[in-house]
N, C-alpha and C positions, 0 to 999 in steps of 0.2 A: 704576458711576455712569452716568447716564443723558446722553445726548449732548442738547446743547442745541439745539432747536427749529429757532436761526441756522444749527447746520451740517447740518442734515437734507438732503436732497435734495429741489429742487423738479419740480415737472410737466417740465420741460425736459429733464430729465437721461435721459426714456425715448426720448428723438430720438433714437436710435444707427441711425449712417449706415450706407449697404448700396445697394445697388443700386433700392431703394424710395424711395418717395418721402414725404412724411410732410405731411397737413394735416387739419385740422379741420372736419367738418360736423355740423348743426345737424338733430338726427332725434327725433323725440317729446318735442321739450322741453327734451332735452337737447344738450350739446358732447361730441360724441367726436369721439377722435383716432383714427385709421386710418393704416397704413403700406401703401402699394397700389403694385403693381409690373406691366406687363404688359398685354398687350391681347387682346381678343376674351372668350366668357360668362364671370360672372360666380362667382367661388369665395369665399367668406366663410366665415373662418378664424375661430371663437372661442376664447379661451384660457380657462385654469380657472384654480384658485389652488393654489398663490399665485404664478403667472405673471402676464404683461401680455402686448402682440399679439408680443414678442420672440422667445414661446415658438416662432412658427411661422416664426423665422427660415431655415431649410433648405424650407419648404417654399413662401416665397414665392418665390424664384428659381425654383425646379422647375415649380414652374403655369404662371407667366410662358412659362418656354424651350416647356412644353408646348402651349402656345398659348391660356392663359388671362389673364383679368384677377385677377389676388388680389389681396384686401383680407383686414387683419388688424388689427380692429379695439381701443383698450383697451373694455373692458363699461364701466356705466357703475362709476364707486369706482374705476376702477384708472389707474394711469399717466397718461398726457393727457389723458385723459376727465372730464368735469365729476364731482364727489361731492359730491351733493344732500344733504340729510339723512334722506331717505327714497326708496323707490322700489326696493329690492331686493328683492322681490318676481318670481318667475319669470315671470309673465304682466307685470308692466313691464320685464323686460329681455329679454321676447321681442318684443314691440313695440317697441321701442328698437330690436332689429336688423332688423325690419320694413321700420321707418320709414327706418333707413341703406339700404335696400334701393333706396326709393327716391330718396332723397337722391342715392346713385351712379348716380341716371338709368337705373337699372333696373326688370324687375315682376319679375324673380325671379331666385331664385341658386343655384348649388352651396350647401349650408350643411355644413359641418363644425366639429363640436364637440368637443371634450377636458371632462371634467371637469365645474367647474360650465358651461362654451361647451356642452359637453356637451346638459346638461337646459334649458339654454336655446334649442340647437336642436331636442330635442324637441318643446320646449311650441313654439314659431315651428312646427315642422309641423304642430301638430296646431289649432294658434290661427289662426295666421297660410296657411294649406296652401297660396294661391297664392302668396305669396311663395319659396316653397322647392321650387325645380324635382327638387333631389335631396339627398339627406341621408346623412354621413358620422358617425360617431360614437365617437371615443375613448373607452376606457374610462369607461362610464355606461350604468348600465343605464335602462330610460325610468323616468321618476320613477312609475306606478305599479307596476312592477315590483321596484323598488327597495324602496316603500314596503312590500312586502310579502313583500321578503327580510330587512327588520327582524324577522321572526320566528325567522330565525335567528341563533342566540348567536354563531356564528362574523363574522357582519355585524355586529352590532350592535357585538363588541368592534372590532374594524375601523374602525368612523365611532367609535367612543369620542370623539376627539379634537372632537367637534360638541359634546358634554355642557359641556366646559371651555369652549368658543367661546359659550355662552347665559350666561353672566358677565357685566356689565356693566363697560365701562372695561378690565378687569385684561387680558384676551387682546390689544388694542390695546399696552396698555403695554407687554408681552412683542414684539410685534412689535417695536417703534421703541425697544428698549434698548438701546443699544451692548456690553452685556454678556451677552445671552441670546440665543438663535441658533435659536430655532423653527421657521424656515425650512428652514431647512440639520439640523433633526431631524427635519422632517415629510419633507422629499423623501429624505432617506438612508434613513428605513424603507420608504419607498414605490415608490421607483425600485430596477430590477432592478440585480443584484451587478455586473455586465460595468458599464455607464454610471456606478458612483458610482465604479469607481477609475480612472477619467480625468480628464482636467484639463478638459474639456467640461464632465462636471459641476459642477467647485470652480469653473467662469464662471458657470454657469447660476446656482448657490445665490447667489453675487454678486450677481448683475443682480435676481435679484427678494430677495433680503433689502436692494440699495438700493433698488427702490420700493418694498415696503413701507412704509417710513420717509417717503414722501415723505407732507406732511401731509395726513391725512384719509385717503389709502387703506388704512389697517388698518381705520380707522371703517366703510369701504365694503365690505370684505371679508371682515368681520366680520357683517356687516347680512343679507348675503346668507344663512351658515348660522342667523343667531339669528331669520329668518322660517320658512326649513326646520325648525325645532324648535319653534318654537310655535306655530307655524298649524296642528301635526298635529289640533288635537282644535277648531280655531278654524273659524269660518265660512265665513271670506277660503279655509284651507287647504280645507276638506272641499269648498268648490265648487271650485275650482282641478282638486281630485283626480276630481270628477265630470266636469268639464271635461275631463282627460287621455284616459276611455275613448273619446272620437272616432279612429278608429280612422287613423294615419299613411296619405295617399295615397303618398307621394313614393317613390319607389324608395330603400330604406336600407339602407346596408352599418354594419355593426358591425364595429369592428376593437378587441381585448382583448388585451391580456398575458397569457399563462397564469401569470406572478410575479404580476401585481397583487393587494400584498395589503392595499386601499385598498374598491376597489370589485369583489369578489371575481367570477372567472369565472362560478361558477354561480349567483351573484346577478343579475350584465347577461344569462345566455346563453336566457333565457325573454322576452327584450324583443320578441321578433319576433312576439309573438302578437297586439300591438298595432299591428304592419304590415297595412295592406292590397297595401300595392303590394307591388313584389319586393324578395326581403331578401334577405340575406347575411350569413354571421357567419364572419370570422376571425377564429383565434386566433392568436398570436405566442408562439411558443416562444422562454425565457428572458427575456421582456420584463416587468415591469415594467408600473406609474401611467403613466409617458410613452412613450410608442410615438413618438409624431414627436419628440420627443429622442434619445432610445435605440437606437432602427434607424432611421434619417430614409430612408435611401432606399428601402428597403421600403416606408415609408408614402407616400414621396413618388408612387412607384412605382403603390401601390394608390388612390390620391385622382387619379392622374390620369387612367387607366383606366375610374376610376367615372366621376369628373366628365364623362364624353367617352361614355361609353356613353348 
């Protein structure tokens, strides 16, 4: 039976306290919510799905102590962040983090991405390029690269899980049912063996199977793959795609789980071709979809390195 609407979780519930600080500003139109800890340049943390900015819990203290400002933003659809009815589109939620850019009294930032954070700090380099002083990259290969490891069957079974997301309603309802656990079956196949049998994880699958639920962000989180699936052959998609060949200035490290078997190693390990500036690819042996969950202090290790070079 389906839990009723009254005891769902609201926008509120993603305030979890920490040594951050947590408030809302006002960037391309929209209300995001940002949890930012920390002083001096400027690090901007994107989460993917089905996380919120919680995901970079371990890695805000660490920027901070290493003598940065981080911000961890929710996108927009997720957690405290406003959910429009529209607007999930990669070229408006590269702008959206533009725009936070400068909203935080900045012109440019560290960006690091995970996942969907991921291809939205691509397109912000390659859209947006003086906003993004330097660019880190979680598992995600750049979205033209990506689009054209779709030709391999081992990828394409891999994103399977997008075909069911281009549904209308039904993927939403599975998210917010008290009795189906989607969350907690996408991240168990996705995240590497070491992370799923710890109790870090069984919190993790927690915290974002409650916001999912909170109302409207399945809607928002949904929005974002069901543009990635039809705009491939659409006008909006094939300029976007012409758009991405601008080739990255920002200096970019890529960091990959050699597990991840999500967004496959030798699908992301060709993204560099679309770097101009300097690149970098590690891989992480035994990891896994989440790198900054799964090893945090490695990653924390490796963002702060980049960030400071």
């Amino acid at each position: 039976m389906s839990t009723p609407d009254t005891e769902r979780p609201d926008a509120t519930s993603v305030l979890l306290p920490g040594p951050w600080t947590h408030r809302d500003l006002s960037a391309n139109g929209v209300r995001l919510h940002v949890a930012e800890v920390g002083e001096g340049p400027l690090v901007l943390l994107l989460h993917g799905f089905p996380e919120f900015w919680w995901a970079w819990r371990a890695q805000l203290p660490a920027l901070a102590a290493a003598g940065f400002r981080a911000v961890a933003p929710d996108l927009r659809g997720y957690g405290g962040s406003d959910k429009p009815p529209r607007g999930y589109d990669l070229p408006t939620a590269a702008a959206d983090v533009a725009a936070l850019v400068r909203a935080l009294g900045e012109r440019d930032a560290v960006v690091v991405g995970h996942d969907w954070g991921g291809l939205v700090a691509w397109t912000m380099a390659a859209l947006h390029p003086r906003s993004v002083r330097r660019l880190a990259v979680l598992s995600m290969a750049h979205p033209r690269q990506l689009r054209a490891a779709l030709a391999d069957r081992a990828q394409r079974k891999a994103l399977r899980h997008i075909l069911g997301f281009q549904l209308p309603r039904l993927p939403e309802r599975r998210l917010t049912r008290a009795d189906d656990d989607p969350v907690a079956d996408l991240m168990r196949r996705w995240a590497g063996p070491a992370w799923t049998a710890t109790a870090g994880f069984a919190e993790a699958v927690s915290r974002y199977r409650s916001a999912a639920r909170i109302p409207q962000a399945a809607y928002g989180s949904m929005e974002y793959f069901r543009w990635a699936g039809r705009s491939q052959l659409r006008p909006d998609g094939l300029r976007y795609a012409r758009r991405m060949a601008a080739p990255v200035t920002a200096p970019t490290l890529q960091l990959h789980g050699v597990l991840d078997p999500c967004v496959l190693p030798s699908s992301a390990r060709g993204s560099g071709r679309y770097v101009a500036g300097a690149y970098e690819w590690q891989e992480l042996p035994g990891v896994g979809h989440f790198p900054h969950e799964e090893v945090p202090e490695e990653v924390n290790a490796a963002l702060a390195a980049w960030s400071r070079a």
